[in-house]
N, C-alpha and C positions, 0 to 999 in steps of 0.2 A: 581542145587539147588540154590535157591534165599536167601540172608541173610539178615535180620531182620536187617536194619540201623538205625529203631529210637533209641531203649534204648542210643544207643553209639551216635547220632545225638543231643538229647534232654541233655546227661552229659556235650557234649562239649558247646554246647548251653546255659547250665544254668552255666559251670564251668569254661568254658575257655574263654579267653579276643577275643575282636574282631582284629584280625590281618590285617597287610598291604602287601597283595602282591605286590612288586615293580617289573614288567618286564623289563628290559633292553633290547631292542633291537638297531640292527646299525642302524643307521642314514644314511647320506648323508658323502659322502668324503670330507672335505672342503682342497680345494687345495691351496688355500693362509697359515693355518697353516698344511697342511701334516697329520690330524687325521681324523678321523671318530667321529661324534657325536652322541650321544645317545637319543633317546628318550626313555622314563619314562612312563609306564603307571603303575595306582598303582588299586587296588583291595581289595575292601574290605572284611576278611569273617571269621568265627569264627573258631577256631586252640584251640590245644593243646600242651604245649610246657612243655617237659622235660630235664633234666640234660643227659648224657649217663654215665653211673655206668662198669668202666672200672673192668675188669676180668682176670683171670690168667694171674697175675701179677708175674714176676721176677727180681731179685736183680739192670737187665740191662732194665727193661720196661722204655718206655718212656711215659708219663699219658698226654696225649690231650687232655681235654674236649671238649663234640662239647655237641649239642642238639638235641634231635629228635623230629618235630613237625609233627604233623596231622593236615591236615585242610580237611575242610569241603569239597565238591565237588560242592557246591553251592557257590555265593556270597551273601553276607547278602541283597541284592535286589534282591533273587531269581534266577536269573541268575547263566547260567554255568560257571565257575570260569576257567579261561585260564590254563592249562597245565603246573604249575611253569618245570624250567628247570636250568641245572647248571648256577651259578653267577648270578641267579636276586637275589632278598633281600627280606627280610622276618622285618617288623619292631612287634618285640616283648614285649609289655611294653615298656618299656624306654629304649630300646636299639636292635641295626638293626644285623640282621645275613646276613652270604651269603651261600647261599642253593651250596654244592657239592655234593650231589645223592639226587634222587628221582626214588620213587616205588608209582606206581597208584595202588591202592586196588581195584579188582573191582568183581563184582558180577552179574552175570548173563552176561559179555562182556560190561556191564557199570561202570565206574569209579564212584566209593561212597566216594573214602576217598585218599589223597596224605600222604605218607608217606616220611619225607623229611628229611636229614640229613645234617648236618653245620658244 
């Protein structure tokens, strides 16, 4: 059974800010300093970004906040939006996450939506 994407497509579209997917992948080894370089590709596309509301909580918890964002499966040019994965970056507003899980939502064996955790 197929799931109706727009209601939830057109909310984040008209509610949520335009996000910056940052890919990080390796580079080339440079052997005069001993590391590995990065290249940067970045990604534009429209997300939802929330606080996480920690739960059974005890005297000894220890409270992390992280974020949970949704984006879109699109790129705001239409395009399919790359597959975020741990340690790229998410730029939120005015300040950059780093993505450590991700869950593709998908419908029909097509991805509609990333669900992604910081």
């Amino acid at each position: 059974m197929a799931f109706n994407t727009y209601p939830t497509n057109y909310f984040i579209r008209q509610h949520g800010p335009i996000m910056t997917l940052r890919k990080r992948e390796s580079g080339e080894y440079d052997v005069e300093t001993g590391s590995v370089n990065f290249v940067e590709n970045e990604y534009s596309v429209y997300g939802y970004s929330s606080k996480t509301i920690p739960s059974s909580l005890t005297g000894q918890s220890v409270v992390v906040n992280g974020r949970v964002i949704f984006l879109i499966s699109k790129q705001t040019n239409g395009e399919d939006l790359p597959a975020p994965v741990v340690n790229d970056q998410i730029d939120v507003d005015d300040f950059t996450v780093n993505v450590t899980e991700v869950d593709a939502v998908k419908s029909n064996g097509k991805v509609i939506y990333y669900l992604i955790k910081t």
